[in-house]
N, C-alpha and C positions, 0 to 999 in steps of 0.2 A: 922167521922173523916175527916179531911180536907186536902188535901195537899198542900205540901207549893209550892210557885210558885220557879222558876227559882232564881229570885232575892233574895227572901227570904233565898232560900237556899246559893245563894253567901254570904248572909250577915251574917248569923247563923257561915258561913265558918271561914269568917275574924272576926267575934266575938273571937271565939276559935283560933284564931291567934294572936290576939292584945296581949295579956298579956305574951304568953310564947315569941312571938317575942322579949318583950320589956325585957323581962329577958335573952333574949341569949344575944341582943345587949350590954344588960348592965356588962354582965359578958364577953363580948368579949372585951368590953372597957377596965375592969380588967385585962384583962388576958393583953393586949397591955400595960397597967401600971408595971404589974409583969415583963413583959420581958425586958425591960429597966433597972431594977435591975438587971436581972437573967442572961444578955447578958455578960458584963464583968464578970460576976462569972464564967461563961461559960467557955468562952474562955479562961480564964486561965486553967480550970481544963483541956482542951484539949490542951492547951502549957504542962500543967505537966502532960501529957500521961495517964490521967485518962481512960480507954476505952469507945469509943464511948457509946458501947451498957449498961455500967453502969451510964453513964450520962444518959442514956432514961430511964433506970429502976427509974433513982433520980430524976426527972423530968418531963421525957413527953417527950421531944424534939426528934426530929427523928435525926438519925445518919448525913442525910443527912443538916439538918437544921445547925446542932453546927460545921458541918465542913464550910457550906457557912457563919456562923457567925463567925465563925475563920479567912475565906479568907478575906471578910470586913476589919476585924480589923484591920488583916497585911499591910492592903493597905494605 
C-alpha cells in the first residue's frame, strides 16, 4: 500500500468539498431568495404582536433578526 503524498491528500480534500460546497452556496442563494418574500410577511406579523419566539418556531428566524427587520422597515 502506498501513501498518498501531501498534495494528494489536499486534493482528495477539496474533491470531497466541491460538491457539498456547491450545494450549500446554492441553497444559500435560495434561502436570500426566500427572505425577500418572507421579510414584509415578517414584519408585519411583528407590527401585529405576533410573539417573536413563535415567528422562530414558523420560520427559523431568530428573535433578534425579525426585530432588526422591523427596525429597517420603520426607517
Amino acid at each position: 500500500m502506498t501513501q498518498k503524498t501531501p498534495a494528494q491528500l489536499r486534493a482528495d480534500a477539496e474533491a470531497a468539498l466541491t460538491p457539498l460546497g456547491r450545494k450549500r452556496l446554492r441553497l444559500l442563494a435560495q434561502l436570500e431568495g426566500l427572505d425577500v418574500e418572507l421579510r414584509p410577511v415578517l414584519v408585519e406579523a411583528v407590527r401585529m404582536e405576533v410573539p417573536l419566539r413563535r415567528i422562530y418556531e414558523l420560520t427559523g428566524v431568530s428573535p433578534n433578526t425579525s426585530r432588526a427587520w422591523r427596525k429597517a422597515a420603520d426607517e
